[in-house]
N, C-alpha and C positions, 0 to 999 in steps of 0.2 A: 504493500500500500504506500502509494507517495506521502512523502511525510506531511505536504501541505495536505490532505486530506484528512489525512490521522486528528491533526490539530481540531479540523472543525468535527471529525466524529466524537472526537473526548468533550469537545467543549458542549454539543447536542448531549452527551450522557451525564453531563451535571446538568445543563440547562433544565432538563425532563426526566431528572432524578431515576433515571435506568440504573441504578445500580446490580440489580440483580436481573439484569439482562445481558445479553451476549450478542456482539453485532454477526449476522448470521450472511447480507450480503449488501451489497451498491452498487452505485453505477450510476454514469452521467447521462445529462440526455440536456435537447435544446428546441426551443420553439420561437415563434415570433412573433410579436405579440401588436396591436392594431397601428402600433407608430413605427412598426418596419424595424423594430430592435430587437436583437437575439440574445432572447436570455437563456442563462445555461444554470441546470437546477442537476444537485446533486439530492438523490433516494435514497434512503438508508432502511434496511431492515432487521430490527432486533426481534429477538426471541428467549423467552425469560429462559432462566439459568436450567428451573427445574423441568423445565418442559423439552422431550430431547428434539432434533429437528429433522424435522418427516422429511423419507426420502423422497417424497414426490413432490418436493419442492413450493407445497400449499404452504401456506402461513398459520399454522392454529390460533385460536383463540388468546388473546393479552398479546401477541405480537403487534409489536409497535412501529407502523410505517410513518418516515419524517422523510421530508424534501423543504429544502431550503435553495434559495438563489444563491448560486454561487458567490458574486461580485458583491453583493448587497449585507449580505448573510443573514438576510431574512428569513425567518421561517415560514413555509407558505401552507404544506400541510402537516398535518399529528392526528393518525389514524392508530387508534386502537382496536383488530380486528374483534370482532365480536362484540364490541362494546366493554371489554373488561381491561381493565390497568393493574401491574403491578408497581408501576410506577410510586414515587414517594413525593413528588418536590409539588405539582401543581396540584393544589388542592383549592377549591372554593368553598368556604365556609359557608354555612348558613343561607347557599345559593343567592350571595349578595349581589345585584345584577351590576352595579355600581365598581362593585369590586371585579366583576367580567370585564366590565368596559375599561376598566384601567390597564388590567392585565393585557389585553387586545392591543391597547394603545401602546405602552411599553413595548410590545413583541414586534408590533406592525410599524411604528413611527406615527399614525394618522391618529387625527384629531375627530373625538366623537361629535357628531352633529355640524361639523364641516367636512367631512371628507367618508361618514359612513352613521346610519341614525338604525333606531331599532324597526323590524320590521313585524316582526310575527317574535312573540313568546309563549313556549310550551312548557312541560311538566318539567324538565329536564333540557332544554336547548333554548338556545337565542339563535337569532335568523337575523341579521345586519344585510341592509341594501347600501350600496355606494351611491353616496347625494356629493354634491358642490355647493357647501351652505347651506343645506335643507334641500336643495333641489334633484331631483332624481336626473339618473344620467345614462345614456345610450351611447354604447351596447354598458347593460351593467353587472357591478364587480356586487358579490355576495359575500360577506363574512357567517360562517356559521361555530357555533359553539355549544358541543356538548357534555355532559357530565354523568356521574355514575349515581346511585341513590347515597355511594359515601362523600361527595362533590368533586370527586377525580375527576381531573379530564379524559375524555375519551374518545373525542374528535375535535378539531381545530381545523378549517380551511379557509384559505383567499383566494377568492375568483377574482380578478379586473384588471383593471390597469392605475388607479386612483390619481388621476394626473397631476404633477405640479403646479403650480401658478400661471407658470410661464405659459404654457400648452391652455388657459382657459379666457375667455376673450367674455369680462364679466358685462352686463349688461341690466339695466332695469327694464322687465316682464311688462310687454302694454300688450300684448295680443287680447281681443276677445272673441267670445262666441260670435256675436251680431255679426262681425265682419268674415265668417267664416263659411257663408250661404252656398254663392259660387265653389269652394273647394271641395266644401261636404258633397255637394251634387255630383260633381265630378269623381266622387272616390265611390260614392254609391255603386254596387255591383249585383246585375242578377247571379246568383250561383246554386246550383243544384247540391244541398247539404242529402249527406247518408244515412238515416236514420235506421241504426241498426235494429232496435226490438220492433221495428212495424215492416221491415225490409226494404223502408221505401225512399226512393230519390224526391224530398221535398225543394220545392222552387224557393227562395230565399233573397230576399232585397238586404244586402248587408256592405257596413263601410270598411271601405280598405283602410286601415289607420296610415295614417304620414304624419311628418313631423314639418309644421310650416315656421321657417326664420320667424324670429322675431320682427326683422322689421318687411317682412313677406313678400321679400323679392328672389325665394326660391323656398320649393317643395324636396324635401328627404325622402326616398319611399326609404321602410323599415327595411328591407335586404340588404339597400345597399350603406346602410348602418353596422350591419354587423359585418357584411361580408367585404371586403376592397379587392375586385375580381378586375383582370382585363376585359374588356367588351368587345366582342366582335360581331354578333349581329349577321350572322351569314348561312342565308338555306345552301343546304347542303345537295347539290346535283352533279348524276352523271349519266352518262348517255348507254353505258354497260355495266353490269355488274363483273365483279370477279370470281372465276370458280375456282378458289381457293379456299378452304375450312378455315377459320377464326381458331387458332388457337390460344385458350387461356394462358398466361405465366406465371406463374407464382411473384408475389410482389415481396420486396422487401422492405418492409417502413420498420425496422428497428436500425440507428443510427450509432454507432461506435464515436464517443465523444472522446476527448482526451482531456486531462485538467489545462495543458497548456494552452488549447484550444478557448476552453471557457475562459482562463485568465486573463486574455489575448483580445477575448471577446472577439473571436473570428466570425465575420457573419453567416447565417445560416446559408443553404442555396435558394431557401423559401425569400431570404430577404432580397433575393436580385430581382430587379423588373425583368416581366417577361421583353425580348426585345422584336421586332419587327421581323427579323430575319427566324425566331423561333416562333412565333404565332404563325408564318405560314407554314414551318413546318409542320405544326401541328394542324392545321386546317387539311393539309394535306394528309397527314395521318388518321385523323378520324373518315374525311372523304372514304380513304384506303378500306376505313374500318367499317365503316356500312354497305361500302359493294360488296366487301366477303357477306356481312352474318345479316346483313339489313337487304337484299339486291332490290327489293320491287319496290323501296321506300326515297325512290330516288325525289325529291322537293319538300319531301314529307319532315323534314326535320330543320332545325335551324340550333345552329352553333353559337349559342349565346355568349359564355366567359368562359374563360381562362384564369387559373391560379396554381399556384407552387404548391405539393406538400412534399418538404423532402425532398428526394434526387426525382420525383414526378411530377408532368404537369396534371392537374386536372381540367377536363375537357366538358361543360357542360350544356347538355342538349335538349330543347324542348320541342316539340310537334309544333309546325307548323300552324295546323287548325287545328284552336282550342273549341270545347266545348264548355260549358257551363258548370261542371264536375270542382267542386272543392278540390278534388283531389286530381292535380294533371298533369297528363303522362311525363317520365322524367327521363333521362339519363346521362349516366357519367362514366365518360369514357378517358382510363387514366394509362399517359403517355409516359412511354421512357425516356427520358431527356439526352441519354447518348447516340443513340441512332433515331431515335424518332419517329417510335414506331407503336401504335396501342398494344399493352401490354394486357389489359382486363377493362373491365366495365359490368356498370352496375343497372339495370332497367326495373323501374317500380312497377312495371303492366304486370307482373303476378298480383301485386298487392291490388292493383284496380282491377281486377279479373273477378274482385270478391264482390264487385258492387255489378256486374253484369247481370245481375240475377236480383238485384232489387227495382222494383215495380216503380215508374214514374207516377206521380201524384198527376194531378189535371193541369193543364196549362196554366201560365201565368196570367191571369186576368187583370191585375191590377195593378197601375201604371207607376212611371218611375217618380214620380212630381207627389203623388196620394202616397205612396209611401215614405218618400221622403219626409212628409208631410205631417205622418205617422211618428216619425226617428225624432223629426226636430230638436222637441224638448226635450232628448234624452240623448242628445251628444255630450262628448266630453273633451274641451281643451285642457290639458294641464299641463305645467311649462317643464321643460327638460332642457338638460346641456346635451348637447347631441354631439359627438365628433365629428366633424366634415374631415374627408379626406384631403378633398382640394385645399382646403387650406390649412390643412395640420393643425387644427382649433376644436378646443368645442367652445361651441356655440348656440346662443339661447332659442330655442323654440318652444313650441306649443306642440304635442299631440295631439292631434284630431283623431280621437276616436269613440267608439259605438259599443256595449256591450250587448244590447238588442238590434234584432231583426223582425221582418216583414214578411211574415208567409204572403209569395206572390200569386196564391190561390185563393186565401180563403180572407188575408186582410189582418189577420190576428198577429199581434205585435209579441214577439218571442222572447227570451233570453237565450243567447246564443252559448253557452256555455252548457246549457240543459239538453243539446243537442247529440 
């Protein structure tokens, strides 16, 4: 073991009072996270002293999984498998929630009710949302914290990104509802909901949520919040198929880090733009990949984006003409970045194959303006810091969104979550 390693495993076994555990295995690994920077997180697994360590390499119960960022030395997770601890150091008294939130803050650096407020409290766990001074934030970062009936900890995790000062671009909240008429109308959507205990395909007037600027000279859709994909926008046609069989290859996505790597902060291959000369390869490669296993779906598809994981691009594709279906047709087709060729791919028409067999309710009868109409009073703006990519900020908006819908048969106003 390199000795800089060793240092942070001894220092995690006082931290998390393992005393009477045995570090059993590690190992590095690296992701990248929405602002294009690769962080490198070292895993650690102990397994208490008395428990001996199965050969088949599961974790038994009181096994304590910890991952911390390298560069930072932040702790990010503290999984106790089973939910049992033999641990000795973290304990919470009296389940003082007060004294959660301090201990959080100590571990993490962030400040409670600027940088993360409580969300949901249970018997035994707290549920932290990532806000920016109270305000909730997209895509967002989750703290969660749980305990045992003796106040052991026995899970600990950080989802987000919790950004510095610099990266937020503050602003005072004037959006309201009144001026939101035109946008609400335009996100309105008819869509065919599943309704699996009647088997039936219900017609449904329901809002596509988005996020409008604050000062509403540009619309967020939610995807491209979370996701920052290249765009290409391109039906897929060819004039022959290929009679060549699609062969699957087995994919590789476990990555071999090194510490000098992480310390180096060497970038990921996920953090490189895709460039112009490899997006046609790849247009090319999927082309390639639908005359083998796709032949007679030559216009039928269109090549929407592009993204890294790893030494792979992924290729992602949707049908040309949609239908009404919540659920539409999908697929992702993942490229090998050396020679540039589709290695696998993923298509969700098994999963929609289940809904072939449920029954269409009656036509839409009732128009988009009456339902709307219907939603009005039961929209909901509330304001969010949103990451733009474009300009490497987050930035203040409003969510525009619905938790009710419009059966477009019968007029009767829904909750859509009951669905």
């Amino acid at each position: 073991m390199d000795r800089r390693i060793k240092e942070i495993v001894n220092a995690l076994k006082v931290k998390f009072g393992l005393d009477s555990y045995d570090l059993a295995r590690y190992n590095l690994g690296r992701s990248v996270n929405i602002f294009n920077e690769t962080l490198y997180t070292l895993s650690t697994e102990w397994i208490p002293q008395h428990i001996p360590i199965p050969e088949d390499g599961l974790n038994p119960d009181g096994t304590a999984v910890i991952e911390l960022d390298v560069n930072s030395r932040k702790v990010k997770s503290v999984i106790f498998v089973g939910g049992k601890s033999y641990a000795k150091s973290v304990l919470f008294d009296h389940f003082d929630r007060n004294a959660i939130i301090q201990w959080i803050e100590q571990v993490t650096g962030l400040t409670y009710q600027q940088q993360f407020r409580l969300q949901e409290e249970g018997e035994r766990e707290l549920l932290f949302r990532e806000c920016i001074d109270g305000i909730d934030v997209s895509p967002s970062g989750m703290i969660e914290v749980n305990f045992d009936a003796e106040g052991k900890l026995t899970m600990f995790t950080v989802h987000g990104q919790f950004p510095s000062k610099e990266q937020i671009r503050k602003e005072t909240y004037s959006l309201s509802l009144d001026k939101m008429d035109p946008v609400a109308k335009a996100q309105l959507q008819l869509i065919e909901f599943p309704v699996e205990e009647q088997q039936q395909l219900i017609p449904i007037y329901g809002l596509e949520e988005i996020y409008v600027t604050n000062d509403q000279t540009k619309m967020i859709p939610f995807e491209f919040v979370v996701n920052s994909y290249t765009t290409v926008d391109q039906i897929m046609s060819w004039d022959t198929s290929l009679d060549v069989p699609f062969v699957r290859k087995e994919l590789h996505l476990v990555e071999e880090v090194t510490f000098e790597e992480a310390l180096s902060g060497e970038p990921s291959p996920e953090a490189f733009p895709i460039t112009n000369i490899e997006k046609e390869k790849c247009i090319t490669a999927v082309n390639q990949f639908l005359r083998q296993e796709y032949p007679h779906d030559t216009d039928k598809w269109i090549l929407k984006t592009l993204h890294r994981h790893q030494q792979y691009i992924y290729a992602t594709l949707r049908m040309n003409k949609q239908d009404n279906c919540i659920f539409q047709r999908k697929m992702m087709v993942i490229i090998e970045t050396e020679h540039f060729y589709a290695a696998n791919y993923m298509d969700n028409l098994p999963m929609l194959e289940m809904f072939n067999q449920y029954k269409k309710m009656e036509t839409a009868t009732i128009a988009k303006d009456e339902a709307y109409d219907k939603l009005k009073d039961r929209l909901e703006l509330k304001p969010y810091y949103v990451y733009d990519t474009s300009q490497k900020q987050y930035i203040l908006c409003g969510k525009l969104d619905c938790a009710y819908g419009v059966n477009a048969a019968t007029g009767e106003v829904l909750a859509l979550d009951e669905l």
